[in-house]
MIKELO-451015 format. One line per field, with one value per residue (C-alpha): residue in one letter; residue number from 1; x, z, y. Coordinates in Angstrom, 1 decimal, padded with zeros to 4 digits, m for minus. Each point is the difference from the previous one (the first is absolute). Example, Ala and Ser with C-alpha at 12.3 -4.5 7.8 and 13.67 -1.06 7.14 Angstrom:
rest: A_S
nr: 1_2
c1: 012.3_001.4
c3: 007.8_m000.7
c2: m004.5_003.4
***
This chain:
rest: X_X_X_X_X_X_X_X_X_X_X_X_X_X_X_X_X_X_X_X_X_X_X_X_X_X_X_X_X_X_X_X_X_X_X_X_X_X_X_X_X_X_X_X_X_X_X_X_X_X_X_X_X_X_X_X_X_X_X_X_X_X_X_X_X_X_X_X_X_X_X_X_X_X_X_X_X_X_X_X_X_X_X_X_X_X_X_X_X_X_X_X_X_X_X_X_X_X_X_X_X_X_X_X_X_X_X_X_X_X_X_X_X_X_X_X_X_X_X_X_X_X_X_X_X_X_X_X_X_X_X_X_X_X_X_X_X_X_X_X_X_X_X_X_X_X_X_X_X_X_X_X_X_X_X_X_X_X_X_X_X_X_X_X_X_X_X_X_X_X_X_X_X_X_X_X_X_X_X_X_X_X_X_X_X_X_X_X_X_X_X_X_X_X_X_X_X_X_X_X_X_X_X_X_X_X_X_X_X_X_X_X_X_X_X_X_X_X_X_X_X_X_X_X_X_X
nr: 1_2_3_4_5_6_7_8_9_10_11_12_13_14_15_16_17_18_19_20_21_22_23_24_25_26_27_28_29_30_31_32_33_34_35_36_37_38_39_40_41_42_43_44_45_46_47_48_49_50_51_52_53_54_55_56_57_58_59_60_61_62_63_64_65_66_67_68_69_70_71_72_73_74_75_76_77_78_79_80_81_82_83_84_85_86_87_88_89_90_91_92_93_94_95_96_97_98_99_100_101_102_103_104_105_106_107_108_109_110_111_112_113_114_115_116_117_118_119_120_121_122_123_124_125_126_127_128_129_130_131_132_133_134_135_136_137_138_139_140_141_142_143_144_145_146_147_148_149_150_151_152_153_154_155_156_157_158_159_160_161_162_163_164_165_166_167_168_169_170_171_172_173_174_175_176_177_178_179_180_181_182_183_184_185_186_187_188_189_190_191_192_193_194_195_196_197_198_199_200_201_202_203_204_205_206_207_208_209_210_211_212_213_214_215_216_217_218_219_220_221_222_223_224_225_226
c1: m028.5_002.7_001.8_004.0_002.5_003.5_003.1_001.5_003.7_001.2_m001.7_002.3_003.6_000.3_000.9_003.8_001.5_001.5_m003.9_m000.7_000.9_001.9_003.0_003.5_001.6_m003.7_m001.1_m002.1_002.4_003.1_002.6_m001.7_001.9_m001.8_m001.2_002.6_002.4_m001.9_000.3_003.7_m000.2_m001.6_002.1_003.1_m001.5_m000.3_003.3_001.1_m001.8_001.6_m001.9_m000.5_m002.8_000.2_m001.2_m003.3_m001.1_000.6_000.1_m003.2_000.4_001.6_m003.6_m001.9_001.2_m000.4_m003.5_m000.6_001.7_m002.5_m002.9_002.4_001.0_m003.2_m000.2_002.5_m002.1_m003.2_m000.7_m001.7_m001.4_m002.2_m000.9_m001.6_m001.3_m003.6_m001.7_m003.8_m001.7_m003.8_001.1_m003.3_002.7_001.7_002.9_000.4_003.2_000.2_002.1_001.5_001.9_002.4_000.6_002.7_002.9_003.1_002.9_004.1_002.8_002.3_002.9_m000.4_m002.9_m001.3_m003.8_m001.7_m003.4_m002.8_m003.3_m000.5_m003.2_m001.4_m001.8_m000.8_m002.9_m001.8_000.0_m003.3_001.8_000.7_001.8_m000.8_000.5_002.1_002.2_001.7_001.0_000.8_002.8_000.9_001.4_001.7_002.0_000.5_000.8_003.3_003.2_m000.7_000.8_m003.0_m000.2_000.6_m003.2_m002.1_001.5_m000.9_m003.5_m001.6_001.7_m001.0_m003.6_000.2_001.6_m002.7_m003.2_000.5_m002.1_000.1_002.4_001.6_001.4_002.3_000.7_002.4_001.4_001.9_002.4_003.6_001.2_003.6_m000.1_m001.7_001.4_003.9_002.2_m001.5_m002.9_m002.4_m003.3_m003.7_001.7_m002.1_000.2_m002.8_000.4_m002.4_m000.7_m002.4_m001.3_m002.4_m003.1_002.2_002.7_m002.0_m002.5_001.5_m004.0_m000.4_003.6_m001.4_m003.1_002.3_001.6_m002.6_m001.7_002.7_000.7_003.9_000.0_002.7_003.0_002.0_m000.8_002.9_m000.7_002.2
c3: m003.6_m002.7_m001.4_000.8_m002.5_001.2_m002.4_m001.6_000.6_m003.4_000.5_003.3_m002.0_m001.3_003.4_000.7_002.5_001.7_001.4_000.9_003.6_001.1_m003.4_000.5_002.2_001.8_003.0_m000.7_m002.0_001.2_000.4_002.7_003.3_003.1_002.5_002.5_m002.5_m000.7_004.2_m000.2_m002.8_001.8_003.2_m002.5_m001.0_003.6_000.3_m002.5_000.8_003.5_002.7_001.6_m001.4_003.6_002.4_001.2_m002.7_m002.9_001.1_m001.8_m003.2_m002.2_000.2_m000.3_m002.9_m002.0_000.9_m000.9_m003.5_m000.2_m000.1_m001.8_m002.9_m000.4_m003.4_m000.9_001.0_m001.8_m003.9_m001.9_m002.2_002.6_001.4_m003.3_m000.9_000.6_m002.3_m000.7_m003.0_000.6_m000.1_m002.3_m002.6_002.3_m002.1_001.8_002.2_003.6_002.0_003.9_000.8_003.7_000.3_002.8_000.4_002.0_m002.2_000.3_m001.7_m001.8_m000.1_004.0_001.3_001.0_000.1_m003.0_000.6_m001.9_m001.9_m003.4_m002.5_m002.4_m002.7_m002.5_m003.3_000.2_m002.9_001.1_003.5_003.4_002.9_003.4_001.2_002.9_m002.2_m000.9_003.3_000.9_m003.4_001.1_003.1_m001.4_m001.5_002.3_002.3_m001.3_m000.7_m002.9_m001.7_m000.7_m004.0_000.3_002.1_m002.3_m003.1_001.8_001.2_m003.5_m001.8_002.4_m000.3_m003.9_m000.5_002.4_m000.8_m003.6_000.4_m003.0_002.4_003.2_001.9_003.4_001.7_002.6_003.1_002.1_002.8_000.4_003.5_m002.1_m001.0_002.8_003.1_m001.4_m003.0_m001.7_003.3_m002.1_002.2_m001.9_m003.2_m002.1_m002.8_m002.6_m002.8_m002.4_m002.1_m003.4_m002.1_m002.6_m000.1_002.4_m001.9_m003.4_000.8_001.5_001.7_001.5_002.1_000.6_001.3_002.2_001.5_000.8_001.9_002.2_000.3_m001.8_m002.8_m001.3_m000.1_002.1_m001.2_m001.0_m002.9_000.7
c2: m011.0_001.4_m002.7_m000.6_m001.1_m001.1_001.6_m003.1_m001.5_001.2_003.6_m000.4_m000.8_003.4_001.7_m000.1_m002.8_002.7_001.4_m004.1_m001.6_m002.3_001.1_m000.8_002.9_001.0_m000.7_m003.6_m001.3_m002.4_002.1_001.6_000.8_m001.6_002.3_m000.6_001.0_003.4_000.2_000.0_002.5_002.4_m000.9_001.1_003.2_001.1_m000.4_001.5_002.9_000.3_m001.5_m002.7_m003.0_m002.1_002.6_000.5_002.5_m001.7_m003.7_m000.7_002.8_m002.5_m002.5_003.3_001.2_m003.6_m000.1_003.2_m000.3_m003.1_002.5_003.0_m002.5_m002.3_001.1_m002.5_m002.8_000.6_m000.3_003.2_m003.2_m001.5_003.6_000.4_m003.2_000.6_002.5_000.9_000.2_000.8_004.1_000.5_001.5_002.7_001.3_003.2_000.9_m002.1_002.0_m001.0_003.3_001.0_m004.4_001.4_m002.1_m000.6_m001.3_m000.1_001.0_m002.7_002.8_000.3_m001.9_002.7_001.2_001.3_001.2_001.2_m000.6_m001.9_000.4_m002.9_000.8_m002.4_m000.6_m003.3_m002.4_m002.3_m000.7_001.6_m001.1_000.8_003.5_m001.1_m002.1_003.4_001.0_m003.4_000.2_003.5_m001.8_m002.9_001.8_002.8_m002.9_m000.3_001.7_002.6_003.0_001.5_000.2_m003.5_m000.5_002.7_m002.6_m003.0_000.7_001.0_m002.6_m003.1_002.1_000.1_m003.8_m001.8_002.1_001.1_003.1_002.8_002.1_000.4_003.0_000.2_003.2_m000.8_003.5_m001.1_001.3_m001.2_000.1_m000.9_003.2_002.0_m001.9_m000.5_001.4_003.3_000.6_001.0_m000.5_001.0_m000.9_m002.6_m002.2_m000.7_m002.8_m001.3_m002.7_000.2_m002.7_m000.4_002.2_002.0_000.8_000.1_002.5_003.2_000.3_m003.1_000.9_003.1_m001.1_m002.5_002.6_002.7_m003.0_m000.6_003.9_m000.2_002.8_m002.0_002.8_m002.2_m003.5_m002.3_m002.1_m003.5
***
């Protein structure tokens, strides 16, 4: 059986507040609203909008939306540290690439709360330790599971991955489709949006990015460094 080892509470300091739960101004800390206060929010809204929250059609709309921003903004709740924690070290000295590529996701907008949908690739070099291959997708989510823009999310994935593992380099390729942009405002539908994030051996060594990219099948015209 591979042997675990659990990321210690100092390894865990270095990761902004602002990516913990439960931080002052989040959802899980104090100051937030109760849930039939979000109802009457909502209630507002559809007035504001022009109709009419009391009749038949929308008498239950306000409940439905909270509980579905309970599953749309989960990411608030959960901590990228624990995600992480366990790590394996019996890897019989594999040092190559691990790669997770199309991790699809469903995220929203901060600017509209609106969807933002797409795919995300890890790559990352082991330094003695792996973590398990669903861990990734399962951090791709907690932070798509909250309001983002996306360069943001490409920033925060690779850094949590690079501050908790410590591997010799990590890489995040990040497309995503904005329905901000292709539902409202300019109408731009098929348009796309591609950001990356490069550390260590991946920034370093021009080769190693390259092999990165040829393995998710991105020649790398239209990557976004961030």
């Amino acid at each position: 059986m591979a042997a675990d080892k659990t990321v210690s509470l100092q390894e865990s300091r270095t990761l902004k507040a602002a990516d913990r739960p439960g931080q002052p101004g989040q959802p899980g800390s104090d100051e937030r609203p109760s849930r039939e206060e979000a109802c009457a929010a909502v209630r507002t809204l559809i007035r504001w909008a022009g109709d009419d929250p009391d009749r038949e059609g929308l008498r239950s709309t306000p409940d439905r939306v909270v509980r579905s921003y309970e599953d749309l903004f989960s990411g608030y709740q959960e901590d990228p540290i624990v995600l992480l924690q366990k790590t394996f070290e019996e890897v019989e000295n594999y040092d190559e690439m691990v790669l997770l590529r199309d991790i699809r996701f469903e995220s929203h907008c901060e600017h509209h709360i609106l969807p933002i949908i797409g795919q995300a690739h890890i790559g990352y070099l082991p330094d003695r330790r792996v973590v398990g291959v669903s861990k990734l997708a399962r951090l791709v989510d907690l932070y798509a599971r909250r309001m983002q823009i996306q360069e943001k999310m490409t920033a925060q994935i690779a850094n949590t991955i690079d501050e908790v593992l410590k591997p010799k380099g990590v890489a995040v390729v990040i497309e995503g489709t904005h329905q901000c942009m292709t539902t409202r405002g300019v109408h731009k539908p098929g348009a796309s949006m591609v950001t990356s994030r490069m550390l260590g051996g991946f920034r370093r060594d021009a080769r190693t990015r390259r092999e990165f990219l040829s393995m998710i099948g991105e020649g790398g015209s239209r990557i976004v460094q961030v």
